[in-house]
C-alpha positions as CSV (number, residue, x, y, z in Angstrom):
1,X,-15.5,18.7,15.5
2,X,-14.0,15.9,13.2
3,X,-14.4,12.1,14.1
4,X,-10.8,12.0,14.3
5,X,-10.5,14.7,16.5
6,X,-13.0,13.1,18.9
7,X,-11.8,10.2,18.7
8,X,-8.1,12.1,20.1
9,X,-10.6,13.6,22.9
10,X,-12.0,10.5,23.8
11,X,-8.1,9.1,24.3
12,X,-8.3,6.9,21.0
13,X,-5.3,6.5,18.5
14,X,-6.4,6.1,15.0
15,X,-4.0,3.1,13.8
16,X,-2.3,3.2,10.4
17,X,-4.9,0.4,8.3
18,X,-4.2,-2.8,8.1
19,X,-3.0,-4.3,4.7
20,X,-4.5,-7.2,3.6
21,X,-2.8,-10.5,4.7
22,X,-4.5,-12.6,1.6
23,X,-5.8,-12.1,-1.6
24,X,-9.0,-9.7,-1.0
25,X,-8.9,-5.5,-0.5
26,X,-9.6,-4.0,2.6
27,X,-13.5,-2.9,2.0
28,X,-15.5,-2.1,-1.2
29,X,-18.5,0.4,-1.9
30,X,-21.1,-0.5,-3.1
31,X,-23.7,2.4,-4.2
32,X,-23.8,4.4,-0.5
33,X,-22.4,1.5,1.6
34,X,-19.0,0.4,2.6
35,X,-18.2,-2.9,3.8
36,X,-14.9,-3.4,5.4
37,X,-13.1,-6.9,5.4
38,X,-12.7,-8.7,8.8
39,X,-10.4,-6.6,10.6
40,X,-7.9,-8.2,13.5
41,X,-6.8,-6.6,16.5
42,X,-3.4,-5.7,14.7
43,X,-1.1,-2.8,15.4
44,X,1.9,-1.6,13.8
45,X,1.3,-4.6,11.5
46,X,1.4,-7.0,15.0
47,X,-1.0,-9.0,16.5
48,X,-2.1,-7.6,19.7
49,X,-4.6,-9.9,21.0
50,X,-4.0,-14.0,19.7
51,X,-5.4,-16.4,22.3
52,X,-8.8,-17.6,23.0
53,X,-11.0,-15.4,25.5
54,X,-12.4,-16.8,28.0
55,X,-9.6,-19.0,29.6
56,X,-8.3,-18.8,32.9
57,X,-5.6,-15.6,32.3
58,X,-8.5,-14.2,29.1
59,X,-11.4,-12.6,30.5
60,X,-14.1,-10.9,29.0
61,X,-12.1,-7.4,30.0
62,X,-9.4,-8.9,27.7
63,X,-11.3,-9.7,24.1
64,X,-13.5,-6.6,25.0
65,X,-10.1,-4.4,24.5
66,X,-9.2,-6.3,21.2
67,X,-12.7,-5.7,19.9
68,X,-12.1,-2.1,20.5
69,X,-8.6,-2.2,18.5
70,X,-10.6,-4.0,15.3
71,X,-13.1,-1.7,15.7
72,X,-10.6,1.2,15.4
73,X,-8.7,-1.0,12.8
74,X,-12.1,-0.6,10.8
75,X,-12.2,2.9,11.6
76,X,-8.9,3.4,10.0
77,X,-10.0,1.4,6.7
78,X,-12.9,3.6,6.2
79,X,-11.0,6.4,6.7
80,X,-9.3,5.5,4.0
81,X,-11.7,4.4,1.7
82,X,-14.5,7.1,2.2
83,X,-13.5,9.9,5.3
84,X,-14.4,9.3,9.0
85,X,-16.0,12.9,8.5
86,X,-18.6,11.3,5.9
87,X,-19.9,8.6,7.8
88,X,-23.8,8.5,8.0
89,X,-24.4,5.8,9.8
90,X,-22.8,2.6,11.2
91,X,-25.5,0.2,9.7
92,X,-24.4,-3.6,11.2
93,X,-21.3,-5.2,13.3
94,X,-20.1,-8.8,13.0
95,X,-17.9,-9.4,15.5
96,X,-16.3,-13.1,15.9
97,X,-14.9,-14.6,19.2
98,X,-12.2,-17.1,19.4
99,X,-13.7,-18.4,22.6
100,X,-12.9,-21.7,25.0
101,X,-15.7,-24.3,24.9
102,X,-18.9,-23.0,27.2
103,X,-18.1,-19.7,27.0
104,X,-21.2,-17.8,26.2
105,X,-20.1,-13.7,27.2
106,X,-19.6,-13.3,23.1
107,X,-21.8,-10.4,23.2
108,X,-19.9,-8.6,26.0
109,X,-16.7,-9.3,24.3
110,X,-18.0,-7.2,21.3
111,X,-19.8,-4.3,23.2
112,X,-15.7,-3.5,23.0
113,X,-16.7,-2.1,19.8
114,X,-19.8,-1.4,19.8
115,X,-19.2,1.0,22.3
116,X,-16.3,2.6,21.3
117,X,-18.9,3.5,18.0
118,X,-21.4,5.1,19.6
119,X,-19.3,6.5,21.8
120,X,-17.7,8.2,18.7
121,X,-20.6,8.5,16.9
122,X,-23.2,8.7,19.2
123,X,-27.0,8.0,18.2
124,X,-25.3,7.4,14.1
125,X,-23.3,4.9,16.0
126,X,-26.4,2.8,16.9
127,X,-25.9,-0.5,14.6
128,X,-27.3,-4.2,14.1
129,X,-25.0,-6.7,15.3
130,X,-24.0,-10.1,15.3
131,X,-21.6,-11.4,18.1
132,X,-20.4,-15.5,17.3
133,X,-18.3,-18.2,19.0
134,X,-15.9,-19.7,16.7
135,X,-13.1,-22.0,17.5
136,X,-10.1,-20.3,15.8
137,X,-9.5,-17.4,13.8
138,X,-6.7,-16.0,11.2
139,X,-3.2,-15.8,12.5
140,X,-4.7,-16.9,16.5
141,X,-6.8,-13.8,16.5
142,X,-9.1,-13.4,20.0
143,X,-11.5,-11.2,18.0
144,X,-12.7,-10.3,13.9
145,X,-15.1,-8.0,13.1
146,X,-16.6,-6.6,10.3
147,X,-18.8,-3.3,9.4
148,X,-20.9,-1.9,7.2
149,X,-21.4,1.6,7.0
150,X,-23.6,4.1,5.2
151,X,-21.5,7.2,3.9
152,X,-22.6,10.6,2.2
153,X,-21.5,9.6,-1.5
């Protein structure tokens, strides 16, 4: 079964990629890795998910489902770039949190995507991760994230 196939079972949209909204491209390869830019949890070319998690009406439940949409944002750009189908491995997640002060749930915030990745790609999935607490992000964001992933070349 195709990724984006399973990812239709699963009840996942794959979301048109996001377009750069400076001057840098989307992700570059580099031998067999592709590293994306910092996706945000855009869609249809608006921002979903723009206040700070962790607040009294932003719970972890609500940058948890904007960590899915970048992760599916990312999903889309390596689409692009290389094929879901040709994915080898997802090797590391950064995910960034636009968090209130004394928050410290960052890394439940990003198990948004890191689940939705091995729940796609099960044990190839299975990544490194960093999950940070950072005081603003582009255009308001709640959540960036980044990947890296190893692809059959």
């Amino acid at each position: 079964m195709s990724i984006i196939n399973k990812l239709q079972e699963l009840g996942y949209e794959l979301p048109v990629a996001p377009k750069p909204v400076a001057s840098y491209v989307s992700a570059v390869c580099v031998n067999d890795l592709l590293f994306t830019s910092g996706v945000l949890p855009v869609l249809n070319g608006k921002l979903v998910y723009d206040r700070e998690v962790g607040g009294f009406l932003n719970s972890v439940d609500y940058g948890y489902k904007a960590a899915q949409l970048c992760a599916l944002n990312a999903l889309s750009v390596i689409n692009d770039y290389v094929g879901l189908d040709n994915v080898i491995k997802i090797v590391k997640l950064t995910g960034y949190v636009n968090s209130v002060s004394a928050f410290t749930d960052q890394p439940k915030v990003i198990n948004g995507a890191s689940d939705l990745l091995v729940e796609v790609f099960g044990e190839a999935g299975k990544h490194a991760r960093t999950a940070v607490d950072v005081n603003e992000l582009p255009l308001g964001a709640s959540v960036e994230l980044d990947l890296i992933v190893q692809f059959k070349s």
